[in-house]
CHARMM-style PDB file with segment names, atoms N, HN, CA, C and O in Angstrom:
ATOM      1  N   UNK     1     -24.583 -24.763  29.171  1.00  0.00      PROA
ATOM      2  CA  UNK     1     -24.226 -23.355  29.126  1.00  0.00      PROA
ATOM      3  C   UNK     1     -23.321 -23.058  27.939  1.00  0.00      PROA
ATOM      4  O   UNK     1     -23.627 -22.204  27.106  1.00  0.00      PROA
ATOM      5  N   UNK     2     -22.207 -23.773  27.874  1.00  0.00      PROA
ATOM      6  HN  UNK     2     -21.959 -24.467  28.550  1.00  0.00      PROA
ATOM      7  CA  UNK     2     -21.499 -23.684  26.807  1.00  0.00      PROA
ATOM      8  C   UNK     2     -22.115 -24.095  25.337  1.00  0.00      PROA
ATOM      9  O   UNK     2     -21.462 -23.564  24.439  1.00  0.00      PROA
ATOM     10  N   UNK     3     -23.095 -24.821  24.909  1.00  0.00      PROA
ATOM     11  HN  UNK     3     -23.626 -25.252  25.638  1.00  0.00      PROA
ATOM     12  CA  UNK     3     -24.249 -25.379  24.017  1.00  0.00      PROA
ATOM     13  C   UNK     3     -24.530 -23.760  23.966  1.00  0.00      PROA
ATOM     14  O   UNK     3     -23.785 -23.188  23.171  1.00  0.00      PROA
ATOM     15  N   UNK     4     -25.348 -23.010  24.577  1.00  0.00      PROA
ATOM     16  HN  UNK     4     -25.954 -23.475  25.223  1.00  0.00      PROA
ATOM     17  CA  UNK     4     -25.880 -21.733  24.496  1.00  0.00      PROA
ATOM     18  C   UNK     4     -25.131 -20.785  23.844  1.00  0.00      PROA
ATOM     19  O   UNK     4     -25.325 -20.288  22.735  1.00  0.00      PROA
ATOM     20  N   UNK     5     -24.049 -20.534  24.827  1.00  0.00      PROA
ATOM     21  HN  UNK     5     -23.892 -20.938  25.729  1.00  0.00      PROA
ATOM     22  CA  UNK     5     -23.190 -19.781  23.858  1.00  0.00      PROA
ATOM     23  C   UNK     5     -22.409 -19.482  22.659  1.00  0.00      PROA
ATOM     24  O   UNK     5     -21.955 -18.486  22.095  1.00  0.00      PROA
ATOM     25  N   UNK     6     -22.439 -20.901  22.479  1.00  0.00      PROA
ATOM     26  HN  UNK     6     -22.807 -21.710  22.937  1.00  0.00      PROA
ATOM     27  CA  UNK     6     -21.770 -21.145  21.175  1.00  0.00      PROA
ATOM     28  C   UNK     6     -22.947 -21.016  20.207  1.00  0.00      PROA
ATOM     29  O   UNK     6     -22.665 -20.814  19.026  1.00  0.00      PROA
ATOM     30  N   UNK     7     -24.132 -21.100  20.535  1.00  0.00      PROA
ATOM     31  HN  UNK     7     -24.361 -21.264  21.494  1.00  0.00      PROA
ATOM     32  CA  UNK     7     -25.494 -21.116  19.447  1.00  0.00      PROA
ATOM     33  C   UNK     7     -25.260 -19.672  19.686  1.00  0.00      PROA
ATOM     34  O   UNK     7     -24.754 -19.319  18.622  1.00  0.00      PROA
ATOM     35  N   UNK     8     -25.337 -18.455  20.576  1.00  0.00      PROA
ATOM     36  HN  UNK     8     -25.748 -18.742  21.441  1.00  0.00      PROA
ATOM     37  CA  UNK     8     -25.445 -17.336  20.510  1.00  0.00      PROA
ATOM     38  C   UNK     8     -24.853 -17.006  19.564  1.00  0.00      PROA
ATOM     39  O   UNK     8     -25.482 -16.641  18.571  1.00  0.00      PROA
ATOM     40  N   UNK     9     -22.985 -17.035  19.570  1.00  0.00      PROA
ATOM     41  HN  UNK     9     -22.474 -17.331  20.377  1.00  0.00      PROA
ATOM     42  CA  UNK     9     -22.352 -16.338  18.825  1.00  0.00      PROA
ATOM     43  C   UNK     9     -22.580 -16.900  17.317  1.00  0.00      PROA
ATOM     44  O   UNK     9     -22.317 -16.274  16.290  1.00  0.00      PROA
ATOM     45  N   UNK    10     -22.924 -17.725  17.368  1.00  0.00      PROA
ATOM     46  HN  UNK    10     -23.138 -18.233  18.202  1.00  0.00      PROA
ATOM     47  CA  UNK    10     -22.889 -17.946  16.001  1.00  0.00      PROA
ATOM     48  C   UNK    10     -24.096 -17.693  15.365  1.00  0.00      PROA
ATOM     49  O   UNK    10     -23.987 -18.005  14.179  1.00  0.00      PROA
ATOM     50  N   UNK    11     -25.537 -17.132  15.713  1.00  0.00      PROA
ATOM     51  HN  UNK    11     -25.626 -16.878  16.676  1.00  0.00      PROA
ATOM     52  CA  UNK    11     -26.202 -16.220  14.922  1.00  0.00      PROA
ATOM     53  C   UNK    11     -25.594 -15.084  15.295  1.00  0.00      PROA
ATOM     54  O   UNK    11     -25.695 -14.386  14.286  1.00  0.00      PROA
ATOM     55  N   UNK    12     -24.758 -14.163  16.494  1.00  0.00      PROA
ATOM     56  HN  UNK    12     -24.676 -14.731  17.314  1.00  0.00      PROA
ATOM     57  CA  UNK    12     -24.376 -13.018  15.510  1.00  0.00      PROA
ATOM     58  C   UNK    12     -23.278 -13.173  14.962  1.00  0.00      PROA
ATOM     59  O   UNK    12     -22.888 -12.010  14.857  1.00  0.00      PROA
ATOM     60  N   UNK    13     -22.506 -13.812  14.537  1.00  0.00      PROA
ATOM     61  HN  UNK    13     -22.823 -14.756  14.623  1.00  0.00      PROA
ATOM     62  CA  UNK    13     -22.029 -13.899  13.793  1.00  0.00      PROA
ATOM     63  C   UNK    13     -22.778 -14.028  11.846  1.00  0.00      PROA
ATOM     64  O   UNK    13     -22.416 -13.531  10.779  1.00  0.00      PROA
ATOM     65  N   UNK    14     -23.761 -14.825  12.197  1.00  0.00      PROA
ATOM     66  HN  UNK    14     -24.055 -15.228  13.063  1.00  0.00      PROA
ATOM     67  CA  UNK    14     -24.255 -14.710  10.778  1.00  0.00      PROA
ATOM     68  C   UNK    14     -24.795 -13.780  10.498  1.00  0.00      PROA
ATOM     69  O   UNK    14     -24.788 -13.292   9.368  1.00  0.00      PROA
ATOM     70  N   UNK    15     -25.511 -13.233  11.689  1.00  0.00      PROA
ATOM     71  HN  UNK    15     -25.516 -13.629  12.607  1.00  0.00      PROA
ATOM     72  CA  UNK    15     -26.266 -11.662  11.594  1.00  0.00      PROA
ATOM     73  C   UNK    15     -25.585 -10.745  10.879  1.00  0.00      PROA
ATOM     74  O   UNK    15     -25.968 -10.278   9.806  1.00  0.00      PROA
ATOM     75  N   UNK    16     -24.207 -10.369  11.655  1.00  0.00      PROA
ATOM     76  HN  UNK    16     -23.896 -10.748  12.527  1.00  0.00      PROA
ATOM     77  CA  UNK    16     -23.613  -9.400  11.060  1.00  0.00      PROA
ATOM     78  C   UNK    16     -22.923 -10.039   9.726  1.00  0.00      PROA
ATOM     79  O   UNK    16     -22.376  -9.173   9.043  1.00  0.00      PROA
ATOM     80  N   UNK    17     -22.833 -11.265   9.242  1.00  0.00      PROA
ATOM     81  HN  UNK    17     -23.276 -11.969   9.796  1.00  0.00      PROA
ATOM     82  CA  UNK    17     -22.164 -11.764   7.808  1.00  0.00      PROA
ATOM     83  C   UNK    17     -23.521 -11.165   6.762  1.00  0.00      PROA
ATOM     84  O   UNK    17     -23.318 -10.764   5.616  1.00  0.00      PROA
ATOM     85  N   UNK    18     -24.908 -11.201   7.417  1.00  0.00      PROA
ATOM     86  HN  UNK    18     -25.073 -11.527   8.349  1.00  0.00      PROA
ATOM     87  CA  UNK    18     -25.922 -10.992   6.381  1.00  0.00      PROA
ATOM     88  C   UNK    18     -25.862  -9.096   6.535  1.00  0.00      PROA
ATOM     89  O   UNK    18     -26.894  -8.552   6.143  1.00  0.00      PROA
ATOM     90  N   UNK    19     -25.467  -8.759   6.722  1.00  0.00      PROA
ATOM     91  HN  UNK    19     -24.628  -9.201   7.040  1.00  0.00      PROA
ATOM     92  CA  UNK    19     -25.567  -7.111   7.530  1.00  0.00      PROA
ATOM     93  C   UNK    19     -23.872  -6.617   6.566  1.00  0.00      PROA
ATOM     94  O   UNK    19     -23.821  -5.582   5.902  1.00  0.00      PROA
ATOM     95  N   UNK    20     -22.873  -7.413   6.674  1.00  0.00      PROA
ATOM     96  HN  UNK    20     -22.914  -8.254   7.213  1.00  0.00      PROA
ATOM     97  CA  UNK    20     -21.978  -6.993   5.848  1.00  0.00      PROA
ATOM     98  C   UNK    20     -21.990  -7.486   3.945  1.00  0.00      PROA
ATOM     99  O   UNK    20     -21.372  -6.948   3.026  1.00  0.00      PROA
ATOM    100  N   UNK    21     -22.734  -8.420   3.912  1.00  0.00      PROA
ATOM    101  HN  UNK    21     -23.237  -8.857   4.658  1.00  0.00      PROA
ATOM    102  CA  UNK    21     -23.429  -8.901   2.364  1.00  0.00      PROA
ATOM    103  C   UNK    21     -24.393  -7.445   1.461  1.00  0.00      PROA
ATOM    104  O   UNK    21     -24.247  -6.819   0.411  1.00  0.00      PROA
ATOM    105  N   UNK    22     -25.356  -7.445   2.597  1.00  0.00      PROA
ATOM    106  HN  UNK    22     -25.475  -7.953   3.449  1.00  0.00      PROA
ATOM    107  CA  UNK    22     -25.973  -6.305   2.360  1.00  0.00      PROA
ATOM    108  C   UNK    22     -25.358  -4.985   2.359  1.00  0.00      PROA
ATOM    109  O   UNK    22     -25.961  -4.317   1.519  1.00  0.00      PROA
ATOM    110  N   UNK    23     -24.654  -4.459   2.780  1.00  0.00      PROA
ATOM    111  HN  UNK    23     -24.164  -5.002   3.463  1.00  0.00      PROA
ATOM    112  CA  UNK    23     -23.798  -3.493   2.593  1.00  0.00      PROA
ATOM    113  C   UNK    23     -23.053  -3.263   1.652  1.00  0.00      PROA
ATOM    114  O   UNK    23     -22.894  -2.131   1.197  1.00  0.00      PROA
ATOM    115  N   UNK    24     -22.283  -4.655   1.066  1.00  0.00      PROA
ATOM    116  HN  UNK    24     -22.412  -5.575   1.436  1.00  0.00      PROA
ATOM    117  CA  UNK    24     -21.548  -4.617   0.200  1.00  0.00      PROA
ATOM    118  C   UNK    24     -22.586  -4.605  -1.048  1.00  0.00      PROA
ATOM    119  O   UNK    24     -22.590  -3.620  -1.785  1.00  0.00      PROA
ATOM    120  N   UNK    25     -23.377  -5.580  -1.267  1.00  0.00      PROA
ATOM    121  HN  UNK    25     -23.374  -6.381  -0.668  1.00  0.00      PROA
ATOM    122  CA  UNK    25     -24.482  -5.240  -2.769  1.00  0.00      PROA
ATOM    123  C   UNK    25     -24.742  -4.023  -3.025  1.00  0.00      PROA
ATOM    124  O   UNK    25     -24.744  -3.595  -4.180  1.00  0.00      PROA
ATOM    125  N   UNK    26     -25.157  -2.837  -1.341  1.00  0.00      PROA
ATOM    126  HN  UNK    26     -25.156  -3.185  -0.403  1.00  0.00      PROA
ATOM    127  CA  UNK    26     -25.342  -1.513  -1.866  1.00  0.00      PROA
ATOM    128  C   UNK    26     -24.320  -0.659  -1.851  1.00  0.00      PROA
ATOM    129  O   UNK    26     -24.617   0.448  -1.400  1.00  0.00      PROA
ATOM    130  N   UNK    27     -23.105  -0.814  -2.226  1.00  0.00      PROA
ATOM    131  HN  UNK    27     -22.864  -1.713  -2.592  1.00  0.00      PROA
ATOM    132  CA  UNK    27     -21.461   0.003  -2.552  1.00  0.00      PROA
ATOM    133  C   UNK    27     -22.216   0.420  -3.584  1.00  0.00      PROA
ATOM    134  O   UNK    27     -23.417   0.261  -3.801  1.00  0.00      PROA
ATOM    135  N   UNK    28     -21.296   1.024  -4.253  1.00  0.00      PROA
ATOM    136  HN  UNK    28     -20.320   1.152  -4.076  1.00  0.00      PROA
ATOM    137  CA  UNK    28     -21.113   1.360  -5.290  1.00  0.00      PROA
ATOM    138  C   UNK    28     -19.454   0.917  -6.291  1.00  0.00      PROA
ATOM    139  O   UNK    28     -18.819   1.555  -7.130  1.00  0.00      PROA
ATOM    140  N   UNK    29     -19.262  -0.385  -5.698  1.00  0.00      PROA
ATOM    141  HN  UNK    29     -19.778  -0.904  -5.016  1.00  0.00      PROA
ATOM    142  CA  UNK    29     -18.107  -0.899  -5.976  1.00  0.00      PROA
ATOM    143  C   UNK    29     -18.599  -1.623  -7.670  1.00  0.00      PROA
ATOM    144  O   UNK    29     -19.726  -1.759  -8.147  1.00  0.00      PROA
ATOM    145  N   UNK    30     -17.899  -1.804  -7.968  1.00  0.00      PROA
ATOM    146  HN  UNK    30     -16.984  -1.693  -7.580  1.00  0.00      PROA
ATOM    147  CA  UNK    30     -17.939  -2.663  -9.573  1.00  0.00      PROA
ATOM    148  C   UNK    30     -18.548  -4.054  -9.104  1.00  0.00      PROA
ATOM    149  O   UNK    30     -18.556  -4.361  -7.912  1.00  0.00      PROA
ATOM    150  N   UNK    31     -19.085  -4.925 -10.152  1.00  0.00      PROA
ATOM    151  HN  UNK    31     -19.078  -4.676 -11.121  1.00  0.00      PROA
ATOM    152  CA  UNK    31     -20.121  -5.890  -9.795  1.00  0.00      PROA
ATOM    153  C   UNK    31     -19.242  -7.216  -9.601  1.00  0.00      PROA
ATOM    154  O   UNK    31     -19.725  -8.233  -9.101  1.00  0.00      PROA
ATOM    155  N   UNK    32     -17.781  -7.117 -10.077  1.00  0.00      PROA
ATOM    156  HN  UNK    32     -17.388  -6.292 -10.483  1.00  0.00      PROA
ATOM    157  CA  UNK    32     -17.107  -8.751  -9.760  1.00  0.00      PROA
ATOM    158  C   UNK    32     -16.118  -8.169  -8.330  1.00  0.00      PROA
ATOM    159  O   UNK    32     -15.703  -9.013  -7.536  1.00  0.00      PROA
ATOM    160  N   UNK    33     -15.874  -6.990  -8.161  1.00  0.00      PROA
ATOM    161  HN  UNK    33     -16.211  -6.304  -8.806  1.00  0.00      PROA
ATOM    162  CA  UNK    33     -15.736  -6.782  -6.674  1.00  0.00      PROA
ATOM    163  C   UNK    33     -16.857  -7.394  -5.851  1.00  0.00      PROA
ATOM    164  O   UNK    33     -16.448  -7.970  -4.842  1.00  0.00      PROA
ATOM    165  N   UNK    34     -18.616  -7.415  -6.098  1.00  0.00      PROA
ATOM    166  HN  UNK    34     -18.948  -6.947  -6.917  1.00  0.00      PROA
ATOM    167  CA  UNK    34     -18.994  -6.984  -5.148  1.00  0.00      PROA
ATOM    168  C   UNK    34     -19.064  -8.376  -4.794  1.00  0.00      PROA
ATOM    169  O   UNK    34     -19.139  -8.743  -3.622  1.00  0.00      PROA
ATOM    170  N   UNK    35     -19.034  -9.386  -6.055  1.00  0.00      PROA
ATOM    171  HN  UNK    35     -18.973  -9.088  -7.007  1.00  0.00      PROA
ATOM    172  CA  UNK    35     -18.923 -10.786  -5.858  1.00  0.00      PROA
ATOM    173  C   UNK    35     -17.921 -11.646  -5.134  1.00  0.00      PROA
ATOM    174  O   UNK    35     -18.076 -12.601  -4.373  1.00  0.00      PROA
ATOM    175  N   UNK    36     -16.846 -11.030  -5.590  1.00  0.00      PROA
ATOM    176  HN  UNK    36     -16.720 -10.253  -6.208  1.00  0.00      PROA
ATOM    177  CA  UNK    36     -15.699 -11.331  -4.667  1.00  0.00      PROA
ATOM    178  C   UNK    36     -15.844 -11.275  -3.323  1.00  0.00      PROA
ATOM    179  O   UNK    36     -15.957 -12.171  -2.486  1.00  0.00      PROA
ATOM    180  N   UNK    37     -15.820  -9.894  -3.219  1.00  0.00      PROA
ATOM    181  HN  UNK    37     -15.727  -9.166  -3.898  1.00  0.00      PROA
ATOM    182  CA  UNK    37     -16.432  -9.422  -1.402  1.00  0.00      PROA
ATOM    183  C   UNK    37     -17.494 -10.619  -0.948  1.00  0.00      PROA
ATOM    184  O   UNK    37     -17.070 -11.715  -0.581  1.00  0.00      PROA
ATOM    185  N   UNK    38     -18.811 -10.330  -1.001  1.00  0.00      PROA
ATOM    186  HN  UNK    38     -19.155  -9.440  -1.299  1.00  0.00      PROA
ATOM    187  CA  UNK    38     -19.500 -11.575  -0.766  1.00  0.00      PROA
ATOM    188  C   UNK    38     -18.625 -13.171  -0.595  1.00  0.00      PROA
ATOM    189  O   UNK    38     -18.494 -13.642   0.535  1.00  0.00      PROA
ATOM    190  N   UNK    39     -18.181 -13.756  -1.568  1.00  0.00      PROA
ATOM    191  HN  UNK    39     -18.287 -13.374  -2.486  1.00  0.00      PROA
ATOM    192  CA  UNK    39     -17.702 -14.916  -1.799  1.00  0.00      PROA
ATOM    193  C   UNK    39     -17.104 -15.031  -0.540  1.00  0.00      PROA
ATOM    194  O   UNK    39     -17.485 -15.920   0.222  1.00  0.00      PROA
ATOM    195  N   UNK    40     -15.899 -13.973  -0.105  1.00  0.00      PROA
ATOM    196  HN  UNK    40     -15.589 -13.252  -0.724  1.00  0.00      PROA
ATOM    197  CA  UNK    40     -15.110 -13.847   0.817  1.00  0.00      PROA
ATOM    198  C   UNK    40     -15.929 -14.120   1.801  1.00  0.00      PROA
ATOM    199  O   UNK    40     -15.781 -15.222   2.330  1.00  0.00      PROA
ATOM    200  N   UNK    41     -16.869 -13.332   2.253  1.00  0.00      PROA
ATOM    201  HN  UNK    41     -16.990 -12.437   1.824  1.00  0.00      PROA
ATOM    202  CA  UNK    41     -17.514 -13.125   3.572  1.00  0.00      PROA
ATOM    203  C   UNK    41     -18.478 -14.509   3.339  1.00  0.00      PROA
ATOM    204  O   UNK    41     -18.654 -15.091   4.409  1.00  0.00      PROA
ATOM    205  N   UNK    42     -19.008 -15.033   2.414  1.00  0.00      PROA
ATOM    206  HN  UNK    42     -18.865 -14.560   1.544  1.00  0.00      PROA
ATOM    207  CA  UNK    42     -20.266 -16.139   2.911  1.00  0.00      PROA
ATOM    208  C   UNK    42     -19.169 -17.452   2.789  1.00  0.00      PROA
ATOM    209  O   UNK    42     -19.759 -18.515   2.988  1.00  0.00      PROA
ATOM    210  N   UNK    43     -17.832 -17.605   2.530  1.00  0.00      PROA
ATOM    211  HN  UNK    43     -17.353 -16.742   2.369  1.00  0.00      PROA
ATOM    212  CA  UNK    43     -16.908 -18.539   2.695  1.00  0.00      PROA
ATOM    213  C   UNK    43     -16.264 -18.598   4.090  1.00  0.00      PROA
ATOM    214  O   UNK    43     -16.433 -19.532   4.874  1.00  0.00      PROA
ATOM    215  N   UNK    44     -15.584 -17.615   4.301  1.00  0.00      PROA
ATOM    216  HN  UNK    44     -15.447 -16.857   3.664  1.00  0.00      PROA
ATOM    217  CA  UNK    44     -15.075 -17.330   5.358  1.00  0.00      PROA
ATOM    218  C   UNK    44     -15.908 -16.823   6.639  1.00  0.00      PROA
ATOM    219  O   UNK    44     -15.567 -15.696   6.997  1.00  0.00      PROA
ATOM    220  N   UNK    45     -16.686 -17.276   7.221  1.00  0.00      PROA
ATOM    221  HN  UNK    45     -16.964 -18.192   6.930  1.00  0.00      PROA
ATOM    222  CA  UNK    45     -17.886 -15.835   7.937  1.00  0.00      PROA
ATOM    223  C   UNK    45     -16.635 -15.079   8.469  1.00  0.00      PROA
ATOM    224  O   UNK    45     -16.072 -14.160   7.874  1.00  0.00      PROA
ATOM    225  N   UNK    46     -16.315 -15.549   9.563  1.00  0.00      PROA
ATOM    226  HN  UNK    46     -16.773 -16.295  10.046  1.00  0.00      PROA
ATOM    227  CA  UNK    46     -15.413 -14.810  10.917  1.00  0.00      PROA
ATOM    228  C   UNK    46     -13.954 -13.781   9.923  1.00  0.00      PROA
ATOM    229  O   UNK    46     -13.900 -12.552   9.892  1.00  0.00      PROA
ATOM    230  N   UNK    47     -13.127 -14.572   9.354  1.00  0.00      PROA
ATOM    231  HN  UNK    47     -13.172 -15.571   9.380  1.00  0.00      PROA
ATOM    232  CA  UNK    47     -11.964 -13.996   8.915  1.00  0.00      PROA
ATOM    233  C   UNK    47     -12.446 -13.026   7.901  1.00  0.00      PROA
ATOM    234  O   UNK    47     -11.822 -11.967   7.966  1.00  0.00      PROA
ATOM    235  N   UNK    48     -13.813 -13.075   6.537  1.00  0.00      PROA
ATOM    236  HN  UNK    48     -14.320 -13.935   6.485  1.00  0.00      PROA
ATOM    237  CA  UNK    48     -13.691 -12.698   5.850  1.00  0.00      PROA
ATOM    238  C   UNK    48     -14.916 -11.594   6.543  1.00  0.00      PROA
ATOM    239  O   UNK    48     -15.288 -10.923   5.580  1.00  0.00      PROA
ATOM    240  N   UNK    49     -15.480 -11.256   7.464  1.00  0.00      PROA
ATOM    241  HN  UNK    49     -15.178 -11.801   8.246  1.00  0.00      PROA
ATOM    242  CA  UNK    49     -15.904 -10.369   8.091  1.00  0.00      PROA
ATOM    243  C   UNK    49     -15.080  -9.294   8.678  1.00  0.00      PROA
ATOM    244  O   UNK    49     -15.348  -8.109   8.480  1.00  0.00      PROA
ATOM    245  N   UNK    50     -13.892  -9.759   9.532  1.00  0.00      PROA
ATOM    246  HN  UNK    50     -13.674 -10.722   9.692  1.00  0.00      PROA
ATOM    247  CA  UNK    50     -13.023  -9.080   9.812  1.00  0.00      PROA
ATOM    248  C   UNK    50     -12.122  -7.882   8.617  1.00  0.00      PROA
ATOM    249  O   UNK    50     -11.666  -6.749   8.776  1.00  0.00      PROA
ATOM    250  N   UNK    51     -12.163  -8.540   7.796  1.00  0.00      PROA
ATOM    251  HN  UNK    51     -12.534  -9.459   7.667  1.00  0.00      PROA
ATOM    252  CA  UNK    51     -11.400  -8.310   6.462  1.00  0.00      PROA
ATOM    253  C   UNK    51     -12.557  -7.289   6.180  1.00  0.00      PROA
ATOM    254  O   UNK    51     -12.564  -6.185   6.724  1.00  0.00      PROA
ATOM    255  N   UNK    52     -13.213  -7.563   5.596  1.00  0.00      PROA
ATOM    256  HN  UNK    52     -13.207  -8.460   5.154  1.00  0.00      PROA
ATOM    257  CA  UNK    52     -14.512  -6.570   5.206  1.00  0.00      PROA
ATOM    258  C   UNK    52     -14.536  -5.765   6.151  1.00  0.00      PROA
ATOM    259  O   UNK    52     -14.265  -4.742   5.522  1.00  0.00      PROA
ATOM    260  N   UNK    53     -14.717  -5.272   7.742  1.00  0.00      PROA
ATOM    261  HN  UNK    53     -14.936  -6.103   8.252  1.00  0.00      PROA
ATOM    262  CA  UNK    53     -14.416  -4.256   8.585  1.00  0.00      PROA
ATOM    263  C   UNK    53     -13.893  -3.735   8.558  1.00  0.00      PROA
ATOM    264  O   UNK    53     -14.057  -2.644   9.105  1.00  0.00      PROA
ATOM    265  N   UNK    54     -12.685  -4.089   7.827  1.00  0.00      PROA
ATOM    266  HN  UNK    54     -12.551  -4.975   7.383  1.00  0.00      PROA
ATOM    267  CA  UNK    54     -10.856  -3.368   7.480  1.00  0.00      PROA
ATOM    268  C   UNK    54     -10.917  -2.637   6.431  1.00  0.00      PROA
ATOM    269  O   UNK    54     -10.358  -1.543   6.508  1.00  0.00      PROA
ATOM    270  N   UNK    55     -11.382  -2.888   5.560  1.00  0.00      PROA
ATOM    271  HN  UNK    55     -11.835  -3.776   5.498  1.00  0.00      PROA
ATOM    272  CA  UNK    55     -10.847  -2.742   4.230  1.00  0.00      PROA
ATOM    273  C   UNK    55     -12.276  -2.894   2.959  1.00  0.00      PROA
ATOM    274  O   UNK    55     -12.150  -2.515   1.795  1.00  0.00      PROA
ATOM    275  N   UNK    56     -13.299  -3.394   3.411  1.00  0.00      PROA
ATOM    276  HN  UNK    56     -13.400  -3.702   4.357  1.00  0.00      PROA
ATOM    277  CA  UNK    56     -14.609  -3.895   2.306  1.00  0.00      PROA
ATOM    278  C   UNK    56     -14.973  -2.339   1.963  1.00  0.00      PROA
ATOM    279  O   UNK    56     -14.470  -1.344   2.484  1.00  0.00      PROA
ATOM    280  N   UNK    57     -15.857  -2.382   1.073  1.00  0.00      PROA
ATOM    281  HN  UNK    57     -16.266  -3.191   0.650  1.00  0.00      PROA
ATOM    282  CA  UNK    57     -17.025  -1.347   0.079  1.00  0.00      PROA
ATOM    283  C   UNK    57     -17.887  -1.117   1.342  1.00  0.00      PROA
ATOM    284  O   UNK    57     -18.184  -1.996   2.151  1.00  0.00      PROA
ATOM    285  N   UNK    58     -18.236   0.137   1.400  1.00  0.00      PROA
ATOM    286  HN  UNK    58     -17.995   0.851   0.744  1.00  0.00      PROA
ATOM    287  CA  UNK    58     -19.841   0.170   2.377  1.00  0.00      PROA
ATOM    288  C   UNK    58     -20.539   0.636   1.366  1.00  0.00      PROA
ATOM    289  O   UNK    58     -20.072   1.151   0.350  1.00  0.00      PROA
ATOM    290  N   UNK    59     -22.185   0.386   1.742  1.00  0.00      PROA
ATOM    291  HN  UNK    59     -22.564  -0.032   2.567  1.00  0.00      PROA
ATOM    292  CA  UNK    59     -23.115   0.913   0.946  1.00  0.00      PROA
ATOM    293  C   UNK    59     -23.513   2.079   1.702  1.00  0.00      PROA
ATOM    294  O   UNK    59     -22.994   2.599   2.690  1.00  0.00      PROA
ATOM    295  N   UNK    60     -24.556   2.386   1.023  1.00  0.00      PROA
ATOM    296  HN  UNK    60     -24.977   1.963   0.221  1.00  0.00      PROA
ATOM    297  CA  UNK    60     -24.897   3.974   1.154  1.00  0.00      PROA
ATOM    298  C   UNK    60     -26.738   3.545   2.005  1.00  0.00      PROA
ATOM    299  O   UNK    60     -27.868   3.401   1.539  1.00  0.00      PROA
ATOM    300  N   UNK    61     -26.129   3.481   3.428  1.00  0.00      PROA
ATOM    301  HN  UNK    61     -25.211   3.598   3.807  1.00  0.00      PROA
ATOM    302  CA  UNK    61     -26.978   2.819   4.819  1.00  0.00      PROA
ATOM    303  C   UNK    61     -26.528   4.113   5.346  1.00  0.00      PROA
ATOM    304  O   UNK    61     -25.415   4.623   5.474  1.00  0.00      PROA
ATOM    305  N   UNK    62     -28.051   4.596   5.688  1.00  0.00      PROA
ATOM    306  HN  UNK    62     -28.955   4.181   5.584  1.00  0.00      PROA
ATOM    307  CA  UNK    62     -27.634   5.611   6.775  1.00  0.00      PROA
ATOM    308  C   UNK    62     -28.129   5.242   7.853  1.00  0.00      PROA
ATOM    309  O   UNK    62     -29.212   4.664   7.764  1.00  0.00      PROA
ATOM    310  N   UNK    63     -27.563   5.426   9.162  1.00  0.00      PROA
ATOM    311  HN  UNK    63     -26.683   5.895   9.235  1.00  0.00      PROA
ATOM    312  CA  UNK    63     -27.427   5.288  10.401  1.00  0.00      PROA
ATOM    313  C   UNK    63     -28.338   6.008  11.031  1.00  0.00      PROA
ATOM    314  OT1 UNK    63     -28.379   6.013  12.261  1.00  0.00      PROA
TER     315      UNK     63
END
C-alpha cells in the first residue's frame, strides 16, 4: 500500500513539474529567466515547484 502511494505521488508530482516547465517556456519572461526557472523546478521537483507557485512566470494558458 505504501509502494502505491509513494508511486502515486510521485507522478503527480512530475505531472505538475512538466505542467509548471511548460508554463514557464510560455511566459513571456526573458530567456535566462526562463532557464533558470526550469533548472530550479527540474532540480528541485517538490521545493522548486512550490517556489514557482509563489513567485514563477505563468504563460499565457487559458483555463
Amino acid at each position: 500500500m505504501g509502494s502505491t502511494l509513494y508511486s502515486l505521488l510521485t507522478l503527480v508530482i512530475f505531472a505538475l513539474d512538466i505542467w509548471a516547465i511548460i508554463n514557464v517556456v510560455k511566459s513571456s519572461a526573458d530567456t535566462v529567466k526562463k532557464v533558470l526557472w526550469v533548472a530550479l523546478v527540474a532540480f528541485l521537483p517538490v521545493l522548486g515547484l512550490i517556489i514557482w507557485a509563489l513567485a514563477g512566470p505563468r504563460g499565457n494558458v487559458r483555463l
